[in-house]
PDB file as gemmi writes it, atoms N, CA and C in Angstrom:
CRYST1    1.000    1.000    1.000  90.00  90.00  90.00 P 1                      
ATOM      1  N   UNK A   1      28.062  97.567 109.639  1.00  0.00           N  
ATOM      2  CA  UNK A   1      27.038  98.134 110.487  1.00  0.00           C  
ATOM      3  C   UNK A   1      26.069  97.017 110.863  1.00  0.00           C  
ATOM      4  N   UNK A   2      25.519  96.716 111.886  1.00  0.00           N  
ATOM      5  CA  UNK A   2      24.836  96.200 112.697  1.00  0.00           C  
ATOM      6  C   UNK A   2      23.328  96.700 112.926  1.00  0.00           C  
ATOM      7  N   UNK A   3      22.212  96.089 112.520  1.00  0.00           N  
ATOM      8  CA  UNK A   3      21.072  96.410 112.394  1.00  0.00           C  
ATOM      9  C   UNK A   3      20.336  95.551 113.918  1.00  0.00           C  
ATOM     10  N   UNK A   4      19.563  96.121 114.347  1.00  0.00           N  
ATOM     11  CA  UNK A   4      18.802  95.064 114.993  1.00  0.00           C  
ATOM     12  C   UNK A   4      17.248  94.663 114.508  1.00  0.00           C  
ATOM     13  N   UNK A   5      17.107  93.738 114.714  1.00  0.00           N  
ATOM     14  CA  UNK A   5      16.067  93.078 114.284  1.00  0.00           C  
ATOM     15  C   UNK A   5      14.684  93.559 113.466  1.00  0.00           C  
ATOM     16  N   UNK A   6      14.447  94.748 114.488  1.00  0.00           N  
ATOM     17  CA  UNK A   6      13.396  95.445 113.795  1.00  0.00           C  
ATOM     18  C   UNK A   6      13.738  96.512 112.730  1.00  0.00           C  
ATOM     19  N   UNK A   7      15.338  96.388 112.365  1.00  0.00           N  
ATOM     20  CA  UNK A   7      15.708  97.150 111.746  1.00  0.00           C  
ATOM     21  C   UNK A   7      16.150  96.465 110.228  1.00  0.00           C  
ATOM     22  N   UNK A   8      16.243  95.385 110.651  1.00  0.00           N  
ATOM     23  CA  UNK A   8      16.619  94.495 109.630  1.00  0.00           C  
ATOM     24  C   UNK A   8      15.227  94.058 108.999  1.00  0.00           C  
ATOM     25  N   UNK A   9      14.226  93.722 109.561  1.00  0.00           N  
ATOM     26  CA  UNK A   9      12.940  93.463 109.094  1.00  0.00           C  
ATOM     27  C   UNK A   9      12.446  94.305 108.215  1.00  0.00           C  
ATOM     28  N   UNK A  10      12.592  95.532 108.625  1.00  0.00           N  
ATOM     29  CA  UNK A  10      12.130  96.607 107.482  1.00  0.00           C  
ATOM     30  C   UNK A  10      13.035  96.497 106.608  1.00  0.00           C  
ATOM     31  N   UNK A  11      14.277  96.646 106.497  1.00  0.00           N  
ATOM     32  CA  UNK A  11      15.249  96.643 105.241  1.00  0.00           C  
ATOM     33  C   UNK A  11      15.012  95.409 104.389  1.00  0.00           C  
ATOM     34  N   UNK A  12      14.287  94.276 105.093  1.00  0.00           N  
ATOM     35  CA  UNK A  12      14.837  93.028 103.869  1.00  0.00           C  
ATOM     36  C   UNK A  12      13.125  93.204 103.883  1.00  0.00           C  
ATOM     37  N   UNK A  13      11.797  94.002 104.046  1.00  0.00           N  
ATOM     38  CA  UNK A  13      10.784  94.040 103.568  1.00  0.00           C  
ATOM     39  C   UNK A  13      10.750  95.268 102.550  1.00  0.00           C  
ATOM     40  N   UNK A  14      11.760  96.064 102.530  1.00  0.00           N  
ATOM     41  CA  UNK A  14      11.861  97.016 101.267  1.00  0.00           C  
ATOM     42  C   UNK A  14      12.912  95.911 100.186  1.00  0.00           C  
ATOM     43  N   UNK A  15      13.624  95.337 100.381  1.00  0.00           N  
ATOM     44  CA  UNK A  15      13.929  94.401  99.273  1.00  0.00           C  
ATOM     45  C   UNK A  15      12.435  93.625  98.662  1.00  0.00           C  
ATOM     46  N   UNK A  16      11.819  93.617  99.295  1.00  0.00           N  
ATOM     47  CA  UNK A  16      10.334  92.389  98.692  1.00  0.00           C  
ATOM     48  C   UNK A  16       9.791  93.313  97.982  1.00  0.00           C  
ATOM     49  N   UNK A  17       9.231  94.910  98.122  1.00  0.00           N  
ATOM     50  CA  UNK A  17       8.824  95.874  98.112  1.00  0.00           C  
ATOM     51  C   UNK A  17       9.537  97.179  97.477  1.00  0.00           C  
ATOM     52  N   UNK A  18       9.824  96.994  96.371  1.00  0.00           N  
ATOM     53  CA  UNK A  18      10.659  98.318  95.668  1.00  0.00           C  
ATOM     54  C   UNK A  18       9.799  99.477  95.664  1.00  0.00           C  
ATOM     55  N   UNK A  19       8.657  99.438  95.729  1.00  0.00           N  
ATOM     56  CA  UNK A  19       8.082 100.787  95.455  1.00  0.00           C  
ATOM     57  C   UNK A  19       7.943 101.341  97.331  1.00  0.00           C  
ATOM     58  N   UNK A  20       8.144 100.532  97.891  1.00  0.00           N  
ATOM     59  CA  UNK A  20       8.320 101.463  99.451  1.00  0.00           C  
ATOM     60  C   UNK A  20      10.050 101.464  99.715  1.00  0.00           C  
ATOM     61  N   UNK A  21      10.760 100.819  98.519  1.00  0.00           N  
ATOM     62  CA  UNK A  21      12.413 101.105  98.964  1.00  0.00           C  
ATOM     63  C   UNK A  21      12.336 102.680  98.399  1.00  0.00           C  
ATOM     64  N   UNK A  22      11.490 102.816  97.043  1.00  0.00           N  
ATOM     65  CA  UNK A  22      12.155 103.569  96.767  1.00  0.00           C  
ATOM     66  C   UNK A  22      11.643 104.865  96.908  1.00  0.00           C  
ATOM     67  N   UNK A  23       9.835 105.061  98.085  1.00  0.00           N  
ATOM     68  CA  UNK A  23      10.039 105.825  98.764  1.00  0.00           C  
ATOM     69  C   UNK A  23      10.621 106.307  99.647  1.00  0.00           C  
ATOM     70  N   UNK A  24      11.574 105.581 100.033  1.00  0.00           N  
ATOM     71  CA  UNK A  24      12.906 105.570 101.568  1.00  0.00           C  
ATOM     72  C   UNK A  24      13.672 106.097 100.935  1.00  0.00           C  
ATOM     73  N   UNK A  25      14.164 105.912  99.472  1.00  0.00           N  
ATOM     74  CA  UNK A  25      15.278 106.451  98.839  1.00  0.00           C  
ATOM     75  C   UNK A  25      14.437 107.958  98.682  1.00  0.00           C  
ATOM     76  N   UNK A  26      13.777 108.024  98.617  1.00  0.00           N  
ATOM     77  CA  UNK A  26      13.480 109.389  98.357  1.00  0.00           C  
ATOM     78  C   UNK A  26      13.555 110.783  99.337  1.00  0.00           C  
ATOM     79  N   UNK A  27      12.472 110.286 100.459  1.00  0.00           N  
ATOM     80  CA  UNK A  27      12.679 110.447 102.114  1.00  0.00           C  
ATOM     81  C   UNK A  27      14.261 110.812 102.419  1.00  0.00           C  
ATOM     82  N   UNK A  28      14.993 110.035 102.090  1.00  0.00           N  
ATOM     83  CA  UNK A  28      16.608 110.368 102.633  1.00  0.00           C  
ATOM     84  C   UNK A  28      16.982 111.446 101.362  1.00  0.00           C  
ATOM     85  N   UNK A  29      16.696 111.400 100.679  1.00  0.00           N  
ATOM     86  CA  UNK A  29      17.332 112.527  99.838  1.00  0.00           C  
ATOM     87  C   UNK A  29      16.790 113.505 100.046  1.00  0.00           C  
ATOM     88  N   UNK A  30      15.640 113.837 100.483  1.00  0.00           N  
ATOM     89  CA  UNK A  30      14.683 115.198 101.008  1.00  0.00           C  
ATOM     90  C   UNK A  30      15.066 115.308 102.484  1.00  0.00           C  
ATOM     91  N   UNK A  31      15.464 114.315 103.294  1.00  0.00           N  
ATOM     92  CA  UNK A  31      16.017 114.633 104.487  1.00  0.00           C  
ATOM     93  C   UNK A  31      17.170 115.309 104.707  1.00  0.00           C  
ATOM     94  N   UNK A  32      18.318 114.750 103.872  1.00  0.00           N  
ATOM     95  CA  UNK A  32      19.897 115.841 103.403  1.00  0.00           C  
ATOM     96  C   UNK A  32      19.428 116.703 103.105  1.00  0.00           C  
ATOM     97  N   UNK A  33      18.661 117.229 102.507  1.00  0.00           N  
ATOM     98  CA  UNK A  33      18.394 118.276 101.692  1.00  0.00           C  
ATOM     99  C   UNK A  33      17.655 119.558 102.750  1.00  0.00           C  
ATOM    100  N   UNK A  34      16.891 119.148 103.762  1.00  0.00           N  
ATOM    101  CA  UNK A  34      16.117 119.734 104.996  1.00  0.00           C  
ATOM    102  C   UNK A  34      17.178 120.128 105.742  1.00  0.00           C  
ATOM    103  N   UNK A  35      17.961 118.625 106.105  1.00  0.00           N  
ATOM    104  CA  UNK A  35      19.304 118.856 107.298  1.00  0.00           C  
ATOM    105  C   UNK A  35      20.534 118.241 106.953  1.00  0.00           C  
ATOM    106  N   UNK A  36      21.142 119.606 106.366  1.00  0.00           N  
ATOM    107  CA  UNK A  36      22.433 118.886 105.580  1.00  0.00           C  
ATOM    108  C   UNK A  36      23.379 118.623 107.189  1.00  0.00           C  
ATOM    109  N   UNK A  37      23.084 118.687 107.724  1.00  0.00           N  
ATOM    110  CA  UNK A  37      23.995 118.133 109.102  1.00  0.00           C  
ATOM    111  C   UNK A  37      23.563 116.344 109.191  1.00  0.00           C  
ATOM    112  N   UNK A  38      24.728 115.381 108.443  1.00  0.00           N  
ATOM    113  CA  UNK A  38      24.133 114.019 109.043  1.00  0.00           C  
ATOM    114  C   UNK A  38      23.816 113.704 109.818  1.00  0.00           C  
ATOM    115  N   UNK A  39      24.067 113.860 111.287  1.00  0.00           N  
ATOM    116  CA  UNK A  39      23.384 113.529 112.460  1.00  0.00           C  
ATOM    117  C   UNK A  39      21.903 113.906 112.453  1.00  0.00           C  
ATOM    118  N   UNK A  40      21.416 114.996 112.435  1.00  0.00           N  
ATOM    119  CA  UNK A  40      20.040 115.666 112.414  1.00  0.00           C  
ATOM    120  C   UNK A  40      19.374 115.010 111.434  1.00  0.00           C  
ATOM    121  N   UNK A  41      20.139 114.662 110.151  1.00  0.00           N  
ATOM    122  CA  UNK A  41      19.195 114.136 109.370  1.00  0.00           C  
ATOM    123  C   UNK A  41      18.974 112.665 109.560  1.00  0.00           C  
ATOM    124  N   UNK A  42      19.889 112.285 110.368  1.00  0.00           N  
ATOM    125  CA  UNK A  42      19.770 110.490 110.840  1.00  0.00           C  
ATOM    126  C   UNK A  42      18.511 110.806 111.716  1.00  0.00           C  
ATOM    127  N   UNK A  43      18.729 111.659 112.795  1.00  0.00           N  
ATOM    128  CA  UNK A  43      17.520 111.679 113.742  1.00  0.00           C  
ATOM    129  C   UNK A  43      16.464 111.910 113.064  1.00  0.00           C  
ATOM    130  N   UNK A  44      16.161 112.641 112.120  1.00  0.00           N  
ATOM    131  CA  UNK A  44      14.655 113.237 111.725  1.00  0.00           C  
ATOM    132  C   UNK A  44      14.319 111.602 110.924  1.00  0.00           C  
ATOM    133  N   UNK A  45      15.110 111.013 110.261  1.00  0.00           N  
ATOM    134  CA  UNK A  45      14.924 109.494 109.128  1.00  0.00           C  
ATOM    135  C   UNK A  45      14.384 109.189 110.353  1.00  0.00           C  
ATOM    136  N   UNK A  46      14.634 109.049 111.745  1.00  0.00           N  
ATOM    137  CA  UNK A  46      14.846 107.735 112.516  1.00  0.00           C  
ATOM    138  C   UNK A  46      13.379 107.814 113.369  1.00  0.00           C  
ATOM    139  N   UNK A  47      12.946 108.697 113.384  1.00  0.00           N  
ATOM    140  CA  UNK A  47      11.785 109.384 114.251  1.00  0.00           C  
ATOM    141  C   UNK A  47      10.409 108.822 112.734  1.00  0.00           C  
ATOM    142  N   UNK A  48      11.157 109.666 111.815  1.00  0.00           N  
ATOM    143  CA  UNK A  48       9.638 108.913 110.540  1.00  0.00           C  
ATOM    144  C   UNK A  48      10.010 107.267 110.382  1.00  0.00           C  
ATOM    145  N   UNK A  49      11.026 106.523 110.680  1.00  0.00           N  
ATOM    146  CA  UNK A  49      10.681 105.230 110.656  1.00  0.00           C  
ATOM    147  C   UNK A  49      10.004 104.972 111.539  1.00  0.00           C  
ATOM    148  N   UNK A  50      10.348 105.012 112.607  1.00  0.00           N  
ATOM    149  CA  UNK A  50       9.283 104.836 113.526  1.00  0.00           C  
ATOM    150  C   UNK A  50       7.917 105.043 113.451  1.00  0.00           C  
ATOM    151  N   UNK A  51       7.663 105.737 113.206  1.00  0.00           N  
ATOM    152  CA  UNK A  51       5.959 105.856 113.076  1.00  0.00           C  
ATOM    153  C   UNK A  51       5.589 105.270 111.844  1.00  0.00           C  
ATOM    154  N   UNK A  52       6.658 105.070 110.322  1.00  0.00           N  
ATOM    155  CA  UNK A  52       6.530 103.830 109.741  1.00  0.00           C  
ATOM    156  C   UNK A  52       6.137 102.783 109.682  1.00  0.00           C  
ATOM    157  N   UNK A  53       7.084 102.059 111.114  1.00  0.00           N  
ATOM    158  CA  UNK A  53       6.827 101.353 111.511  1.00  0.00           C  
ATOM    159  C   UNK A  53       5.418 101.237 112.142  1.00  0.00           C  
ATOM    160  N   UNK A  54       5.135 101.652 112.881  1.00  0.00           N  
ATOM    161  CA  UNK A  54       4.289 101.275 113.500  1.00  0.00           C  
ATOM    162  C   UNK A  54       2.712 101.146 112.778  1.00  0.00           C  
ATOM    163  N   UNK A  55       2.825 102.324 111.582  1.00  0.00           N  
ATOM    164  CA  UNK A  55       2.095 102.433 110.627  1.00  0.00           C  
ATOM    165  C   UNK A  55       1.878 101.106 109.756  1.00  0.00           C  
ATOM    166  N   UNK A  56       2.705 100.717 109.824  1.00  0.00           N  
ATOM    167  CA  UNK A  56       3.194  99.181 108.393  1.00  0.00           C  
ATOM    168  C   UNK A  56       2.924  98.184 109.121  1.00  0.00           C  
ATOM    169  N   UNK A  57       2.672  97.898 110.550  1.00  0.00           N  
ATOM    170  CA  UNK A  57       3.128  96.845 111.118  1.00  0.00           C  
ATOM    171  C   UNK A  57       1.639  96.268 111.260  1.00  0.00           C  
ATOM    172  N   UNK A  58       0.627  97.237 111.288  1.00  0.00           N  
ATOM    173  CA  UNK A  58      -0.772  96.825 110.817  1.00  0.00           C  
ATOM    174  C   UNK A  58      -1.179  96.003 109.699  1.00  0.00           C  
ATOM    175  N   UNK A  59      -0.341  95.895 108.604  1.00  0.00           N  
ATOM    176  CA  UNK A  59      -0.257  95.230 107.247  1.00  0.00           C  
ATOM    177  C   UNK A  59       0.279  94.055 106.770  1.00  0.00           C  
ATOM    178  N   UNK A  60       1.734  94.174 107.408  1.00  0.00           N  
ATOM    179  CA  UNK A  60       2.794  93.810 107.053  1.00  0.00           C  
ATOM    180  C   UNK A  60       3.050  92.601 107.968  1.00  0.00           C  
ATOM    181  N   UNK A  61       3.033  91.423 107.733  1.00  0.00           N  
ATOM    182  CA  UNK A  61       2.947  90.303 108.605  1.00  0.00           C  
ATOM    183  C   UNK A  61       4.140  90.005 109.166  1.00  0.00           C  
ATOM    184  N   UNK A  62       5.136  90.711 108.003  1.00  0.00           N  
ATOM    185  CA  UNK A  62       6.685  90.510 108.876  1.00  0.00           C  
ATOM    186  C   UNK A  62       6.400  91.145 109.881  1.00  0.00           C  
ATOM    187  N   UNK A  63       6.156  92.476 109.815  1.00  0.00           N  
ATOM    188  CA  UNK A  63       6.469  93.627 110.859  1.00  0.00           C  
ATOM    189  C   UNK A  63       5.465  93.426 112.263  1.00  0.00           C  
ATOM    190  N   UNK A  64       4.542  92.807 111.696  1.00  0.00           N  
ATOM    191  CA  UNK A  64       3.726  92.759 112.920  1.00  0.00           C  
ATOM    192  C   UNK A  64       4.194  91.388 113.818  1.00  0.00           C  
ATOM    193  N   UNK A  65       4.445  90.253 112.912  1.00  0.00           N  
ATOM    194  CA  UNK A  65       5.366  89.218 114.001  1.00  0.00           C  
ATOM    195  C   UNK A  65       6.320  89.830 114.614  1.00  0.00           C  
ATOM    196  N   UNK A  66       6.714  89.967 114.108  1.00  0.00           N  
ATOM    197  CA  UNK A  66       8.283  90.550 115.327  1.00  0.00           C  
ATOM    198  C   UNK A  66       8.030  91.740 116.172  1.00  0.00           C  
ATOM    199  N   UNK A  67       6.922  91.901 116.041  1.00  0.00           N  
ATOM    200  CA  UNK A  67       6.365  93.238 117.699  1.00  0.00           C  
ATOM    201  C   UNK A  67       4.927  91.721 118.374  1.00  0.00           C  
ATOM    202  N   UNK A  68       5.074  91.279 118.078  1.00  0.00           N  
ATOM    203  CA  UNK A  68       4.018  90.343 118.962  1.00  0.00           C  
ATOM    204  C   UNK A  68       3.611  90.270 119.948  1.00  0.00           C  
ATOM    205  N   UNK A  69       4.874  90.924 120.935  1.00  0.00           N  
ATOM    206  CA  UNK A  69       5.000  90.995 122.274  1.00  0.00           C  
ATOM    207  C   UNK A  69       4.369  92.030 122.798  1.00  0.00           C  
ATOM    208  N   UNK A  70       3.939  93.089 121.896  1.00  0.00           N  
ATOM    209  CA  UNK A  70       3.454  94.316 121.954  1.00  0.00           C  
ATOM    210  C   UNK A  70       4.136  95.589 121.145  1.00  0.00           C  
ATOM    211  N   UNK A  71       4.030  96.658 121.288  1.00  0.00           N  
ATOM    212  CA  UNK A  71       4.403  98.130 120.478  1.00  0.00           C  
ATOM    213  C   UNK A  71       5.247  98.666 121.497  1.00  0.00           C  
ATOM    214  N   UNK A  72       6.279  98.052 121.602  1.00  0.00           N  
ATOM    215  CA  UNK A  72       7.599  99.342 122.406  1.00  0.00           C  
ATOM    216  C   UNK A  72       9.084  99.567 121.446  1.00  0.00           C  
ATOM    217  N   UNK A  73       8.674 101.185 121.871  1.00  0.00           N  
ATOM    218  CA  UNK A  73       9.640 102.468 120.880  1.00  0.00           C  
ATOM    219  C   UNK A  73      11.015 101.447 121.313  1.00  0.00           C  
ATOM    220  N   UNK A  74      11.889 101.127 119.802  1.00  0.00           N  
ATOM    221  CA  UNK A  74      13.208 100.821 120.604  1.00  0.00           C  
ATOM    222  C   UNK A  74      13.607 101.534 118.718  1.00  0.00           C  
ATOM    223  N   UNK A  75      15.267 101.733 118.777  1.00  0.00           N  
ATOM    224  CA  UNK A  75      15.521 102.826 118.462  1.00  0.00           C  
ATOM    225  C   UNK A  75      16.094 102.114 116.783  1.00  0.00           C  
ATOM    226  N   UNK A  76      16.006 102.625 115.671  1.00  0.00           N  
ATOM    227  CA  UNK A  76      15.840 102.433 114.276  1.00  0.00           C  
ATOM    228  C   UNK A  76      17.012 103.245 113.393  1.00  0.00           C  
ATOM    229  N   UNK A  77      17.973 104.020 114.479  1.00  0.00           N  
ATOM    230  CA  UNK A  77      18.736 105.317 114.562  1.00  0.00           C  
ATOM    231  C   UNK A  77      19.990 104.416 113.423  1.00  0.00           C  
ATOM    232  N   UNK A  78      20.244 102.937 113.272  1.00  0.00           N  
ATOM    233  CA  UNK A  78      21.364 102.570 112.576  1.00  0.00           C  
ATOM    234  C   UNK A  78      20.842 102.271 111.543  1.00  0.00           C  
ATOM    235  N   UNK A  79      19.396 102.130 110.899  1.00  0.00           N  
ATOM    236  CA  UNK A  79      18.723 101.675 109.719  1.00  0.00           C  
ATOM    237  C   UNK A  79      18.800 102.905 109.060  1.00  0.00           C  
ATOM    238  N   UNK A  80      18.126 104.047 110.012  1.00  0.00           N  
ATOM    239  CA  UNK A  80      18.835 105.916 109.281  1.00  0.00           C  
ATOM    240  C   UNK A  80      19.758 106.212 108.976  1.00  0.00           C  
ATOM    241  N   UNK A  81      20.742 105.733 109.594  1.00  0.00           N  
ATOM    242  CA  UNK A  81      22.256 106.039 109.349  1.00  0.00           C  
ATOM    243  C   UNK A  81      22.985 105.106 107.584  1.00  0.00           C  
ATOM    244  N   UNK A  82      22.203 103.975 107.856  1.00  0.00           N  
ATOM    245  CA  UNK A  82      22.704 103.211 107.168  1.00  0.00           C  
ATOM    246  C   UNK A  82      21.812 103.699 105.282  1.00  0.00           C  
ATOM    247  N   UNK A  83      20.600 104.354 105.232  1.00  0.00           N  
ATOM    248  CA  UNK A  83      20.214 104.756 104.582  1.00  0.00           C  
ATOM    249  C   UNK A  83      20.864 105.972 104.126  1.00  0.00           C  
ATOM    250  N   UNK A  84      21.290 106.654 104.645  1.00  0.00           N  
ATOM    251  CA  UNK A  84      22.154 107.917 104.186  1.00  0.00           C  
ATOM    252  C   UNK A  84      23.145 107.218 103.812  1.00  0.00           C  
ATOM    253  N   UNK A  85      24.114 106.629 104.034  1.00  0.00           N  
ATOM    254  CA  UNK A  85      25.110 105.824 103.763  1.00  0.00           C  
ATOM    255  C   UNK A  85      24.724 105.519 102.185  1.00  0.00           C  
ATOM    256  N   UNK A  86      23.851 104.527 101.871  1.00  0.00           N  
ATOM    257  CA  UNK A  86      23.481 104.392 101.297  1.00  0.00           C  
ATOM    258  C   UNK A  86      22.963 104.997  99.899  1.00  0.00           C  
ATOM    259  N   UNK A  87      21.807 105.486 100.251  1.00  0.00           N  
ATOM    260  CA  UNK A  87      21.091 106.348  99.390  1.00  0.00           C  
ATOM    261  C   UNK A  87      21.043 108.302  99.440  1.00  0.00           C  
ATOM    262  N   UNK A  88      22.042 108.523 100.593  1.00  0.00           N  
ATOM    263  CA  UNK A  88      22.163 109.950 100.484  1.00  0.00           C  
ATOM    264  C   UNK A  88      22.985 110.309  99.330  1.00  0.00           C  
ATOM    265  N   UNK A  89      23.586 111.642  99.413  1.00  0.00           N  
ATOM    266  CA  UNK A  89      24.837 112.154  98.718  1.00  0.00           C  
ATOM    267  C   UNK A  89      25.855 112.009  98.861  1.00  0.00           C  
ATOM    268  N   UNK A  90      26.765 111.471  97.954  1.00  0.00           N  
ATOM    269  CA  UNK A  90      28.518 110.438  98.214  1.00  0.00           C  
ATOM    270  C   UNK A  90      29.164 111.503  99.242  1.00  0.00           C  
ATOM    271  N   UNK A  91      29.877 111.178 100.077  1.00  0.00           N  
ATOM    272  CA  UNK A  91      30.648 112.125 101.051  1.00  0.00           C  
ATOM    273  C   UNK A  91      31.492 112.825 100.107  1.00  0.00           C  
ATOM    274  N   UNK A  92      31.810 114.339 100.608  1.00  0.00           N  
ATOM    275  CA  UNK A  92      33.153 115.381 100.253  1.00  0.00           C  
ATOM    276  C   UNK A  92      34.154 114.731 100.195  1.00  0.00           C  
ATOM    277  N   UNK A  93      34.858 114.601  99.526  1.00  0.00           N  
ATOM    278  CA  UNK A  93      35.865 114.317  99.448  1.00  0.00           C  
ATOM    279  C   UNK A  93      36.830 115.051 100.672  1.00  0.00           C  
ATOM    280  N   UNK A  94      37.503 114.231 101.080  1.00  0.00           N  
ATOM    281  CA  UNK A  94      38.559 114.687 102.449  1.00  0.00           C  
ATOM    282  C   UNK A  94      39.706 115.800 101.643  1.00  0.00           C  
ATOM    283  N   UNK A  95      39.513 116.755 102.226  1.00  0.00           N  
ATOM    284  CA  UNK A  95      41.401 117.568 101.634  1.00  0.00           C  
ATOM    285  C   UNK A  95      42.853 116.495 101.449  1.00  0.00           C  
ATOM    286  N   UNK A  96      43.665 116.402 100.767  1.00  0.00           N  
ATOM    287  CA  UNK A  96      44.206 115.910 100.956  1.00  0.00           C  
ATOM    288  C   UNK A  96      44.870 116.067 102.023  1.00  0.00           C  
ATOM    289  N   UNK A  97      46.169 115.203 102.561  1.00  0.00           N  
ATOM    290  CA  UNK A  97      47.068 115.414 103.774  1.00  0.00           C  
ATOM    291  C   UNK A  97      47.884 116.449 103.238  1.00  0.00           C  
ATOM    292  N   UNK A  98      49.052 116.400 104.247  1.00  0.00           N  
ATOM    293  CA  UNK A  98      49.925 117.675 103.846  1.00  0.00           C  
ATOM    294  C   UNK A  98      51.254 116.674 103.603  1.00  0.00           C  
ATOM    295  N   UNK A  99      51.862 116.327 102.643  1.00  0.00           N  
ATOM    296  CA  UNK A  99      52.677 115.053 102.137  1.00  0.00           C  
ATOM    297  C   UNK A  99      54.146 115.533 102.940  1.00  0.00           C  
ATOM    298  N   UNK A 100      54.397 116.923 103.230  1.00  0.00           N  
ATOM    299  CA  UNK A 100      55.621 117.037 104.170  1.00  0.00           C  
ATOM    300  C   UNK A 100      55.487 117.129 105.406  1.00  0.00           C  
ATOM    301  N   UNK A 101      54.702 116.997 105.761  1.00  0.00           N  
ATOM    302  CA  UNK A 101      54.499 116.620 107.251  1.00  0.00           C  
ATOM    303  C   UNK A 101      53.910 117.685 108.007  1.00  0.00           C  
ATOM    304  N   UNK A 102      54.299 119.308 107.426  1.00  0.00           N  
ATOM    305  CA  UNK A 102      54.465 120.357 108.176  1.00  0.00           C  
ATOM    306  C   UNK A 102      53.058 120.315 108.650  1.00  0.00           C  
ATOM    307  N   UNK A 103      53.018 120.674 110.162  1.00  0.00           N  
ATOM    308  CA  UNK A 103      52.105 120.639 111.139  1.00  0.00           C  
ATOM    309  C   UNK A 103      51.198 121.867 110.951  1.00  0.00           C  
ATOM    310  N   UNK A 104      51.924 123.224 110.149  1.00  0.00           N  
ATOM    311  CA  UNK A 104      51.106 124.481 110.388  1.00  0.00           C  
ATOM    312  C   UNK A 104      50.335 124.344 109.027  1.00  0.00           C  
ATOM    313  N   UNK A 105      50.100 123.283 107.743  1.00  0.00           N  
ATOM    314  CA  UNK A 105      48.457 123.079 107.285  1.00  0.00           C  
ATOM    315  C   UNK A 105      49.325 124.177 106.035  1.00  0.00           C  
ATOM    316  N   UNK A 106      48.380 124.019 104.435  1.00  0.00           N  
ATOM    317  CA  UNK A 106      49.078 124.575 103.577  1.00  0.00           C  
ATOM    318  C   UNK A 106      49.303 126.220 103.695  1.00  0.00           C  
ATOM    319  N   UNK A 107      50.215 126.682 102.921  1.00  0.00           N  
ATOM    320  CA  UNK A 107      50.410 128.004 103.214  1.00  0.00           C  
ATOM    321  C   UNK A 107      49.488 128.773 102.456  1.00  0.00           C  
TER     322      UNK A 107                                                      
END                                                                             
């Protein structure tokens, strides 16, 4: 997975920062838990980073260099994704296949 910049900035400033990783770890586990649909819950992560961000970037000398140029919304949606990945709940296990091939699924 592929982060962009402002996405990567926050992730390697929660490595410096365990006690704001491991409010993120927390956040994503209360987010599954709100919207067990991953997509919805990527969007709802991706909407509170953002204002995270923008919140932190007052402080945070990483975060505020790399907006220098000014404060424009660009999207944080693979740092959410990658946090569920991460720190959500391990995926279901897949059904197995059907080992004879038959197309009409077990009986």
């Amino acid at each position: 997975m592929s982060l962009n910049r402002y996405e990567q900035t926050l992730f390697d400033y929660w490595e410096r920062a365990p006690e704001e990783r491991r409010h993120w770890q927390t956040k994503t586990m209360d987010a599954v838990k709100a919207r067990p649909q991953p997509g919805e819950a990527a969007r709802s992560l991706e909407r509170e980073l953002w204002d995270y961000f923008v919140e932190r970037s007052g402080h945070v000398r990483a975060l505020r260099d790399i907006n220098a140029g000014g404060l424009r919304r660009v999207s944080l949606q693979n740092l959410a994704e990658l946090m569920l990945r991460l720190w959500g709940p391990p995926p279901k296990p897949k059904r197995p296949g059907n080992p004879a091939g038959d197309a009409r699924g077990p009986a």
